[in-house]
GUTI-768695 format. One record per residue (C-alpha): residue in three letters; x, y, z. Coordinates in Angstrom, 1 decimal. Example, Ala and Ser with C-alpha at 12.3 -4.5 7.8 and 13.67 -1.06 7.14 Angstrom:
NODE    aa     east    north       up
NODE   ala     12.3     -4.5      7.8
NODE   ser     13.7     -1.1      7.1
***
This chain:
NODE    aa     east    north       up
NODE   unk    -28.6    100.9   -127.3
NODE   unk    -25.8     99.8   -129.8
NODE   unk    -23.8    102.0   -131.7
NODE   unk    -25.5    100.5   -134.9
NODE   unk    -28.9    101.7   -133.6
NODE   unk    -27.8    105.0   -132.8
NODE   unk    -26.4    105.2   -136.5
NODE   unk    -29.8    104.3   -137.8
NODE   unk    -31.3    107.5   -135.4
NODE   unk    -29.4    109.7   -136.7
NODE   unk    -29.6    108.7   -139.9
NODE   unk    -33.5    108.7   -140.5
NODE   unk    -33.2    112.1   -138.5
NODE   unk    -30.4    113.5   -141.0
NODE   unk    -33.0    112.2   -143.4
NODE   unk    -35.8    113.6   -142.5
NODE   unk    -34.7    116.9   -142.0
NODE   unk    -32.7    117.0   -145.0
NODE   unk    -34.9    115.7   -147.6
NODE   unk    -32.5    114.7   -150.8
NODE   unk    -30.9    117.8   -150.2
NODE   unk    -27.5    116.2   -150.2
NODE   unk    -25.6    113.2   -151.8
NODE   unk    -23.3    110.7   -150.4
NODE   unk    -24.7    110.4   -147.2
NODE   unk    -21.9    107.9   -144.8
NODE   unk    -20.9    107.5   -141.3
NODE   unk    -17.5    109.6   -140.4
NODE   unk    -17.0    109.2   -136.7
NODE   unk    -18.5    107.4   -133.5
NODE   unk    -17.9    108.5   -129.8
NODE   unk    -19.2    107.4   -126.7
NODE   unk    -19.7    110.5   -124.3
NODE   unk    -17.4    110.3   -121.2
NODE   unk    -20.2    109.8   -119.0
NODE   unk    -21.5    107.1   -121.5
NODE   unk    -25.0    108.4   -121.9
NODE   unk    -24.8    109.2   -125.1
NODE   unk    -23.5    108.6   -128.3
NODE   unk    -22.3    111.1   -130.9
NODE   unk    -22.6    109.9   -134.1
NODE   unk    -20.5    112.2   -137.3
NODE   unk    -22.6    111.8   -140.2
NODE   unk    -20.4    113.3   -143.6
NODE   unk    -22.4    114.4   -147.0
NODE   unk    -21.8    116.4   -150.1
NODE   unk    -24.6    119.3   -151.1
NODE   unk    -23.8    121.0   -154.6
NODE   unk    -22.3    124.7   -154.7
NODE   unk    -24.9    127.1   -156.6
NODE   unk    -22.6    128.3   -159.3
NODE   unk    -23.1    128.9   -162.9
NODE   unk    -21.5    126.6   -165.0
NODE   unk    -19.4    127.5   -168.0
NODE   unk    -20.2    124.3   -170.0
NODE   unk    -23.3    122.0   -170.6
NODE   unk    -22.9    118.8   -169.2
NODE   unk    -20.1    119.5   -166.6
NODE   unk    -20.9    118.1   -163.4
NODE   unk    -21.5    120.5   -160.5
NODE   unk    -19.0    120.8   -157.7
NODE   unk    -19.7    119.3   -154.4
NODE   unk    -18.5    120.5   -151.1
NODE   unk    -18.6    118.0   -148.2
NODE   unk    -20.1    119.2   -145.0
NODE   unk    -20.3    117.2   -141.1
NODE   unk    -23.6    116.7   -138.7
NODE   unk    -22.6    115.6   -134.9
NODE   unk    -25.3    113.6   -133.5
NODE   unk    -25.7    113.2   -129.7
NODE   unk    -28.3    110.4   -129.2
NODE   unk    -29.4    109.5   -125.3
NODE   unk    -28.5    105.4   -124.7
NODE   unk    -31.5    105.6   -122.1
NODE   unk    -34.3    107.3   -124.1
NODE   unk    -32.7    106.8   -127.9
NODE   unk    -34.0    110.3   -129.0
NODE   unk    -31.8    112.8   -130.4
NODE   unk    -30.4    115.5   -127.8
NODE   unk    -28.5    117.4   -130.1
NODE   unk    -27.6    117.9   -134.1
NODE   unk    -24.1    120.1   -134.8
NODE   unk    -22.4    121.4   -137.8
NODE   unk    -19.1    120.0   -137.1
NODE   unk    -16.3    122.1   -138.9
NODE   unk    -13.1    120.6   -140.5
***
C-alpha cells in the first residue's frame, strides 16, 4: 500500500465517523511504523467552540484538533484512530 492510499483510508474513515462535524479537513504528518506494517497517517481539522457570540455576524472561533491513523500495509484496514495532543 502507498502512502497516498493509506491517506485516502483514513480520510473516508475520518469522514465517515465525523460527518461535517469539522472544517478544514488536511494531512499533517505521515510515518511508517518501525516495523513497517503500518502507516500512521496525522489528519489536522478545525470544529467550532460552542460560545455565545457578542455580535451578529462575527464568525465563530475555531480550535484545531489531531487524529493519528494506524492503517495495516497487509490488510489496509484501520488498526487504530488517536487524539493526538499538541
Amino acid at each position: 500500500m502507498t502512502i497516498k492510499e493509506a491517506v485516502i483510508i483514513a480520510t473516508n474513515y475520518f469522514t465517515e465517523l465525523y460527518d461535517g462535524r469539522y472544517t478544514n479537513l488536511a494531512l499533517e504528518e505521515v510515518e511508517r511504523s518501525e516495523g513497517g506494517g503500518s502507516w500512521y497517517i496525522t489528519l489536522g481539522y478545525d470544529v467550532k467552540i460552542e460560545e455565545t457570540l457578542p455580535l451578529p455576524g462575527l464568525t465563530p472561533r475555531t480550535e484545531r484538533k489531531y487524529k493519528i491513523f494506524e492503517i495495516n500495509i497487509g490488510t489496509e484496514e484501520v488498526v487504530s484512530m488517536k487524539i493526538r495532543k499538541v
